[in-house]
Residue frames relative to the residue before (quaternion, step in Angstrom):
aa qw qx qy qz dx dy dz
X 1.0000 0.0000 0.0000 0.0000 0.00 0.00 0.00
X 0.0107 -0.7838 0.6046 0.1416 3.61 -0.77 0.52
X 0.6523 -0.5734 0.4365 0.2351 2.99 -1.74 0.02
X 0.7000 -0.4433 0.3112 0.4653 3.62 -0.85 -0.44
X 0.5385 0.5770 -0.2870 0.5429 3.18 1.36 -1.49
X 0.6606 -0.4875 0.5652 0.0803 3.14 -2.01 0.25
X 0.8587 0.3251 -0.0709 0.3897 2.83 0.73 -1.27
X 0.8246 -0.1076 -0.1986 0.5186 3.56 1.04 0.89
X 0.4359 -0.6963 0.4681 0.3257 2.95 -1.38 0.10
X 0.4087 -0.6609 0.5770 0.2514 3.95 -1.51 0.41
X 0.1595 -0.7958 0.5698 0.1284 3.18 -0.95 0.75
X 0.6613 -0.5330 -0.0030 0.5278 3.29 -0.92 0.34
X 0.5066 0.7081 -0.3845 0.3068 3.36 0.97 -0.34
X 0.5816 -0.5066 0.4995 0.3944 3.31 0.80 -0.77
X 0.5906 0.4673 -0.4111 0.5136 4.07 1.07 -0.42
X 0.4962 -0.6466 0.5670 0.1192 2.76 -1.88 1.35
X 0.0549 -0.8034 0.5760 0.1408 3.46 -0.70 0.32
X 0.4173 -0.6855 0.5405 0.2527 4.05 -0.07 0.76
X 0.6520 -0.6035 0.4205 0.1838 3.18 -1.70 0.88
X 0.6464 0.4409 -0.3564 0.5106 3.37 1.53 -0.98
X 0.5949 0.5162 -0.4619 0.4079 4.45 0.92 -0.30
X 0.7532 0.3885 -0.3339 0.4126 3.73 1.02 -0.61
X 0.5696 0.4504 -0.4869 0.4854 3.33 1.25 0.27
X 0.3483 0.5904 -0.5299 0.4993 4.10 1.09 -0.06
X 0.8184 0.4399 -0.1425 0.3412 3.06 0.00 -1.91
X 0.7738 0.3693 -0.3306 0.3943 3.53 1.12 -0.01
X 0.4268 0.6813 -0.4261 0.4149 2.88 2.13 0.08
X 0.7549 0.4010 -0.1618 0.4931 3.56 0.91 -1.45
X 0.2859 0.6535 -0.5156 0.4747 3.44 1.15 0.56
X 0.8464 0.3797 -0.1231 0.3526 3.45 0.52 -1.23
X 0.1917 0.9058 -0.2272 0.3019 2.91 2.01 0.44
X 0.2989 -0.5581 0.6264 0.4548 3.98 -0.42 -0.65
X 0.3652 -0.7473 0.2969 0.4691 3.65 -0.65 0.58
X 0.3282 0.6812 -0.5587 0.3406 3.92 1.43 0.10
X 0.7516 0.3980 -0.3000 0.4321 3.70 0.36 -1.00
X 0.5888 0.4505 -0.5103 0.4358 3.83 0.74 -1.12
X 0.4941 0.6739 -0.4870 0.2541 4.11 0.63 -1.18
X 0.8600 0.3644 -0.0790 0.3485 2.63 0.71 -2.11
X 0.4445 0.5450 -0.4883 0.5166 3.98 1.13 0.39
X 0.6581 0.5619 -0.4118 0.2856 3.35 0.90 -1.60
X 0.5524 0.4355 -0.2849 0.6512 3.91 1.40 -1.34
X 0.7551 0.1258 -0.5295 0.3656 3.49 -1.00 0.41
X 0.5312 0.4672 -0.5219 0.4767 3.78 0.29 -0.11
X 0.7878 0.2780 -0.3925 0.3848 3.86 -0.14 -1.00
X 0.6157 0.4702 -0.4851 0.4056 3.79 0.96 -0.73
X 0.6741 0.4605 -0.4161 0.4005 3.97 0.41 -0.74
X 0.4516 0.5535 -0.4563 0.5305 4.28 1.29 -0.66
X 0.6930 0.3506 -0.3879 0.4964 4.12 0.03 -1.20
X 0.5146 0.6482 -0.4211 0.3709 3.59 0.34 -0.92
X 0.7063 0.5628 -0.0882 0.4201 2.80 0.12 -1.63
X 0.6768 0.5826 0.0003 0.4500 3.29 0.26 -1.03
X 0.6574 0.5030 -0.1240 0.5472 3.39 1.21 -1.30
X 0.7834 0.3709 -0.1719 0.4682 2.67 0.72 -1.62
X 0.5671 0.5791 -0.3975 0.4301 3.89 1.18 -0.13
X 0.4693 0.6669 -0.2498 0.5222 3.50 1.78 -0.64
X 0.7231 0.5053 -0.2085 0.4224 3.39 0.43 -1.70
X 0.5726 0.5374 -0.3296 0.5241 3.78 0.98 -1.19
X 0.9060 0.3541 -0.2223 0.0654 2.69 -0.25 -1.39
X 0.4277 0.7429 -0.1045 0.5042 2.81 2.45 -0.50
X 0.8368 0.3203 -0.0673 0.4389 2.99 1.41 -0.79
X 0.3966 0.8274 -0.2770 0.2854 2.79 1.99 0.51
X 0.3757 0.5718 -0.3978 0.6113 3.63 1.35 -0.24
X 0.7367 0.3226 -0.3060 0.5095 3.67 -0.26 -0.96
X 0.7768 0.2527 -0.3145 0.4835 3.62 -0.37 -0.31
X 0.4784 0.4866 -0.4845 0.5474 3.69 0.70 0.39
X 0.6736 0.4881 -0.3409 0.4379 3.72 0.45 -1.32
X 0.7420 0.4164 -0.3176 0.4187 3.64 0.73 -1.57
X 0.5927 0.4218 -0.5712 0.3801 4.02 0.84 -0.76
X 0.3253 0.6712 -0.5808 0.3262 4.11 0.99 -0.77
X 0.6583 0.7165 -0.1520 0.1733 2.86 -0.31 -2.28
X 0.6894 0.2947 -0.0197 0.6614 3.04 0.18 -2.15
X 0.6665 0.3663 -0.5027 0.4110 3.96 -0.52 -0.27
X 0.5658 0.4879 -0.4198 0.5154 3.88 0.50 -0.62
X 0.6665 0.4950 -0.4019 0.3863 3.61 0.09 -1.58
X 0.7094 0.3217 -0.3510 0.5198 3.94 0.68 -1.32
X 0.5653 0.4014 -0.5814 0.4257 3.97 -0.17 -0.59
X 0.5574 0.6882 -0.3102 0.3456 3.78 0.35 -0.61
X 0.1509 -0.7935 0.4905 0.3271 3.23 1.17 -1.29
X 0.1584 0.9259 -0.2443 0.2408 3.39 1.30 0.87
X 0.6511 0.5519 -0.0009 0.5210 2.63 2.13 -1.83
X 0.1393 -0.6351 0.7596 0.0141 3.38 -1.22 0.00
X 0.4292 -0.6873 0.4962 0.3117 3.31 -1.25 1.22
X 0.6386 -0.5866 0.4711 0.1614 3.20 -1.88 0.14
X 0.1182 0.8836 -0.4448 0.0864 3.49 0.10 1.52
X 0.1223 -0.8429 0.5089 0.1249 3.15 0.72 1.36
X 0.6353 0.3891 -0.4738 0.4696 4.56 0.37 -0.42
X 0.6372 0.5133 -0.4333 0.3778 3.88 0.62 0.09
X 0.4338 -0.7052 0.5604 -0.0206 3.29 -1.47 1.20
């Protein structure tokens, strides 16, 4: 089913898919199916990825809030010392 717009289509769910993924998707359509398989696994493993890693942030946002705390005190402090990463 599509929509009015151009630019994608709605499935039943309601998600939009863009004109430039169904033209992917009709590229690797034309695929052998050994290769579509093998796009189909790196697209869903890099989505979980993804995902994970959106998990992993966000979980871990308190803590990296506390540590940027942390460090800003340590420099108001005079604690710090710049960052000379070509010195030896």
């Amino acid at each position: 089913m599509t929509t009015e717009s151009s630019d994608a289509t709605v499935g039943e769910t309601g998600d939009r898919m863009s004109e430039l993924l169904e033209k992917a998707f009709a590229e690797v359509a034309k695929l052998p199916e050994r290769d579509q398989d093998a796009i189909a696994e790196w697209l869903l493993e890099e989505l979980h990825s993804e995902r994970e890693w959106e998990r992993t942030l966000a979980d871990s946002s308190d803590v990296l809030s506390r540590l940027a705390d942390e460090a800003l005190e340590e420099h108001r402090e005079g604690r710090t010392r710049p960052l000379a990463p070509n010195e030896r």
